[in-house]
N, C-alpha and C positions, 0 to 999 in steps of 0.2 A: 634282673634285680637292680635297683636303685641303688646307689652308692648315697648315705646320706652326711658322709664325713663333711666337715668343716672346709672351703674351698683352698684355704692355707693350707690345710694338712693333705691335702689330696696336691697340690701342688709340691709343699715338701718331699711327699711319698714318690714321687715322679722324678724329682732331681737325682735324688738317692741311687732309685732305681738305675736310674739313664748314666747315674757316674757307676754305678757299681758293677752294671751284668748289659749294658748294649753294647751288639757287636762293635768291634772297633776296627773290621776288618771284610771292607767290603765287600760282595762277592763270593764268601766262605760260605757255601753250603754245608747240608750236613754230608753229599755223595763226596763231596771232596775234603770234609776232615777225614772220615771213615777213610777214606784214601789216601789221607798220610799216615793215619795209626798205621794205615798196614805196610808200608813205606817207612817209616820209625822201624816197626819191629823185624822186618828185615834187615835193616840198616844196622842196627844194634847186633844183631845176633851175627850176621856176616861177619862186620869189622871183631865183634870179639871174637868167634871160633877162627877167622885166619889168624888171628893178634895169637892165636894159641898155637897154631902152627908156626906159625914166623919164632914164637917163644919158649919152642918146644925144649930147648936146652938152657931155658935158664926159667923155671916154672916160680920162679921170688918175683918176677917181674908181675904188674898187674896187666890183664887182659885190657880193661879199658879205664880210660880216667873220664871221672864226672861230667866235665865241661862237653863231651862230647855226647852227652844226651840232651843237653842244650843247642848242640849246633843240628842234630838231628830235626829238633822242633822246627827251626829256620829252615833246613834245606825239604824236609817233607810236605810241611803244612801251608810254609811262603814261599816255594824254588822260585815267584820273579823278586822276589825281593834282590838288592843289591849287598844286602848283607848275608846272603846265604849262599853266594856265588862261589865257585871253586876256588878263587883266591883268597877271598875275604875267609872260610873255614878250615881251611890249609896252613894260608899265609897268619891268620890274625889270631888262631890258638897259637901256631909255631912261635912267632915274635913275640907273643905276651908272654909264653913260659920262658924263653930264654931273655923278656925284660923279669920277670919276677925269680928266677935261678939268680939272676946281677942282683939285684935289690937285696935279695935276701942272704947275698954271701959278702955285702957290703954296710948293711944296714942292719945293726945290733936290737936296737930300739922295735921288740914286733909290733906295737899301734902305729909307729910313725912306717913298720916295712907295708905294713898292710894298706894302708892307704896309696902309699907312694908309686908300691906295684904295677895296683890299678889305675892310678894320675898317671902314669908312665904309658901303661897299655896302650891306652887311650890316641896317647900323642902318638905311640908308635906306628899305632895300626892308620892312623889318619894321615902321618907321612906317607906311610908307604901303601897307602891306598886299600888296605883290609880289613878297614872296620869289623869286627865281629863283636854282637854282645858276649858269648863263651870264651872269648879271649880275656873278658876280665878275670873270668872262673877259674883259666888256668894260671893266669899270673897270679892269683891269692893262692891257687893250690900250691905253687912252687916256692911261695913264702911260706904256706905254714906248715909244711914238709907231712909227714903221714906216710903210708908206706910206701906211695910211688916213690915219692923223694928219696926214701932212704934205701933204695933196690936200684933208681935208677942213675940217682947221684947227677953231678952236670950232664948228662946223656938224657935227662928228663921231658926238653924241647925236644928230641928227635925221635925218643924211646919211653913211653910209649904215644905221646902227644902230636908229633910230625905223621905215625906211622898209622896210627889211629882215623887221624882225619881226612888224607890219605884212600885207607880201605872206606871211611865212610860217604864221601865224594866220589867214588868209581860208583859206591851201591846207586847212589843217589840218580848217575848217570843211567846204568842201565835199568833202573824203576823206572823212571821218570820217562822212559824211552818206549816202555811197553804199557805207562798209563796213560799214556798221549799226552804229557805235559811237554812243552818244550826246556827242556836244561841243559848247558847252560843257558839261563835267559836270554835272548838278544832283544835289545831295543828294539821297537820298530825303526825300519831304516827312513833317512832323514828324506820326503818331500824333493825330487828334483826333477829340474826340466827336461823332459824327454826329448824336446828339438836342441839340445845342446847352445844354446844361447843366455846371456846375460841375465835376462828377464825371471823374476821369481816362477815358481810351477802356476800354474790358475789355484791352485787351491791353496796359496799362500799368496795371494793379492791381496783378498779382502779379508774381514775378521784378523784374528788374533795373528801374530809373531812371534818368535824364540823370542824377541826381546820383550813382548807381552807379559811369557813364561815367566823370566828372569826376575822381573818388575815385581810380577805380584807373588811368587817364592819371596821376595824379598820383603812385601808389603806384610806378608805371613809371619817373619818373623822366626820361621820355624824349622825344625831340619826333619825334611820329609822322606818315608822310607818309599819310594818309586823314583824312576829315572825319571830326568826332565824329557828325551824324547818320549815315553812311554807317557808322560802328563800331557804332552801335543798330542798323542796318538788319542787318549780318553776325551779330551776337550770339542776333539773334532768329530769321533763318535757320539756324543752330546750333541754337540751341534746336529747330527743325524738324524736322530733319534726324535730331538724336536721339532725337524720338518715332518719326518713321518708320522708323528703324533698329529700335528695341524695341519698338514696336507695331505695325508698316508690314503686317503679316500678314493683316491683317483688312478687306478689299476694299470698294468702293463697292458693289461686288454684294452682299455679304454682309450689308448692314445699312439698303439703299435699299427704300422703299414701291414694293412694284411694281402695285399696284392703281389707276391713277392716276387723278386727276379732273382734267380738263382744259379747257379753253374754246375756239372755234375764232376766227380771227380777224373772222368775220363775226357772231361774238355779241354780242349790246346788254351793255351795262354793268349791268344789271338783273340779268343771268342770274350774271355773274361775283360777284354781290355775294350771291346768292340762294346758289350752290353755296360760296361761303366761308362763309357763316354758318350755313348748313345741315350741314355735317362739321365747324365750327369749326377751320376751316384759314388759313392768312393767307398763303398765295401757291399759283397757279395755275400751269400752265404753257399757254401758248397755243400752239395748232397754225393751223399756213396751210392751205392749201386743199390741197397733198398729203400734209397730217399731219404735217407735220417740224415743229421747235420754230422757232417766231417771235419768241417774249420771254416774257413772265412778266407777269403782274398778280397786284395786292395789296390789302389796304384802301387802303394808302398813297398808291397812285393813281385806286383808286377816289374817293376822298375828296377830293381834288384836281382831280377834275372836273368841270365845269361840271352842269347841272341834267341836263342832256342831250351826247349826241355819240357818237361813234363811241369802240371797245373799248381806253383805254390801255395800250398793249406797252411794257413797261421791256427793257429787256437783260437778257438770263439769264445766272446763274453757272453754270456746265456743268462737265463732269466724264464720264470712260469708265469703263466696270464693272469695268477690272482696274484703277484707281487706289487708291491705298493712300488707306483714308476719313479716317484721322489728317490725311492732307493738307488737307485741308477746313478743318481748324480756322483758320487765319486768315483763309478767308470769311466763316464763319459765326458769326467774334466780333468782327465787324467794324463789328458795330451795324450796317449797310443791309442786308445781301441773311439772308433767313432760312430758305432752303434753295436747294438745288443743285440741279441738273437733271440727269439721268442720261441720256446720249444714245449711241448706235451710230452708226459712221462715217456713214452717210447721214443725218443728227442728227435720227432719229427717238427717240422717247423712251420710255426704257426704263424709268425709274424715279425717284425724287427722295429727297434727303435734307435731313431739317430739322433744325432747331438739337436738338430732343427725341431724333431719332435718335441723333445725332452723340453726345448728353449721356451716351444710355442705355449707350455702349457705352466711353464713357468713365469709366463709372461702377463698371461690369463687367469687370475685365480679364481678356480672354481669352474673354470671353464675345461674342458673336453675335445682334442683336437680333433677332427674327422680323421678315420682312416683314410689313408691315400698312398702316393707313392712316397716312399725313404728317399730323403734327400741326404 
């Protein structure tokens, strides 16, 4: 059906639309809200029913205060955010209510306590590093008193607002722990050079910088809810993504050694050191006793072992013959591992790619190396 509105009006209707109801939260599928509702509602029901055992002897108390079904929302729905972290909902309800208990047992005037509260909050939680948005909610809750206030009197930061957040922070850990999220969040760790020298990693030579980062956070203007290493870690997955998109053509099959030299895991370290310097190769792949891949050896552990002993197996980087080879490249410039293992569902090994493959075809666009020997 034709739309035959006016082209302003179909433009206005678009703005509207786009300010009022687009996600604004990238990545939020619907499998993963459904999966904080249900993380919410454990979360809530937990911290109240212990808050009821913890409150068994004094039942005037309330079970749970408001602001903590707001922090629920942050640690369910956003656990990487930086405002839903164990301290920032612990720390930044705790501090706001005992800035809005101060406020309000010093400040007559309730328009001028209510604001001030909050203006307090704010600064508090941003000294001491806990931003929370539900810390504004409890610092207004402690100014306009209602029945926590008057059950829990100045114990109101600790009881039930410390104890609350508390129980709903533990739930949040062990959810979080059984839906495969990681919580607490950690950044991705920072880029460093594996040969322990001066020089930045390879994959912090060319392209962007932390001070790149810094720059245009700041050209932004804006105070954004992701960590600045976790904005390196998206940028550089970007950057992925757009090789694989304009190069992604050109297969692990199409450009893997399929002649392989191999070790079995019952061979002396003599032999492994013998067939690397004899084809001038610097990693092997080791097969077990029904031939599937066991791990990989190199100079690097060769080197590393004693005079004598049994064959050292590293962990192999692997990879399937219809994966796009472009992929590779943050393996393989990673400074440790110096080629791939190419393996079939029963991780029998099909073939390998080394740093030189990877180079040849990077060098080449469009072009296809011949299979040969891993260098």
């Amino acid at each position: 059906m034709s739309d035959n509105r006016p082209a302003a009006a179909q433009d206005l209707g678009g703005r509207i639309r786009s300010f009022l109801f687009a996600p604004v939260l990238p990545g939020a599928t619907l499998g993963q809200r459904l999966i904080g509702c249900l993380g919410a509602l454990a979360g809530i029901c937990v911290t109240g029913f212990a808050s009821a055992l913890l409150y068994a002897h004094h039942p005037q108390l309330p079970l749970i205060v408001a602001p903590i079904g707001a922090s629920a929302v942050l640690l369910f729905a956003v656990p990487a955010s930086p405002l839903a972290q164990p301290w920032p909902i612990i720390g930044g309800n705790t501090i706001s209510a005992i800035v809005g208990v101060g406020v309000g047992y010093y400040v007559e005037q309730p328009m001028i306590a209510i604001g001030l509260a909050v203006g307090l909050a704010i600064l508090a939680m941003s000294l001491t590093l806990s931003l929370h948005p539900p810390g504004g909610a409890a610092a207004l809750t402690a100014v306009l008193g209602g029945t926590a206030m008057q059950h829990s009197g100045l114990w109101f930061p600790f009881v039930p607002v410390a104890i609350n957040s508390i129980l709903l922070v533990g739930t949040g850990i062990v959810f979080h722990r059984f839906s495969g999220k990681s919580y607490p969040h950690r950044p991705a760790a920072a880029v460093v050079n594996a040969h322990s020298t001066a020089d930045p990693p390879p994959a912090l030579r060319a392209g962007f910088n932390s001070a790149d980062i810094d720059a245009a956070i700041a050209g932004l203007n804006e105070t954004l809810d992701i960590s600045r290493a976790d904005i390196g870690t998206l940028l550089r997955e970007v950057e992925l993504q757009a090789l694989l998109r304009q190069r992604g053509e050109v297969s692990c099959a199409d450009i893997m050694s399929r002649n392989i030299v191999a070790v079995t895991t019952a061979d002396r370290p003599e032999e492994a050191r013998r067939l690397l310097l004899a084809h001038d190769i610097r990693t092997l792949p080791v097969l077990d006793a029904e031939g599937r891949l066991a791990g990989i050896v190199g100079l690097r552990e060769l080197a590393a072992l004693p005079t004598s002993g049994a064959l050292p197996v590293a962990a192999a980087a692997t990879a399937r013959p219809l994966d796009p080879a472009i992929g590779l490249l943050p393996r393989l410039t990673d400074g440790v591992s110096h080629a791939v293992v190419v393996v079939g569902d029963d991780r029998r090994v099909i073939g390998i790619i080394s740093q030189t493959d990877l180079l040849a075809t990077l060098a080449r666009p469009g072009a296809v190396s011949a299979p040969g020997l891993s260098g």
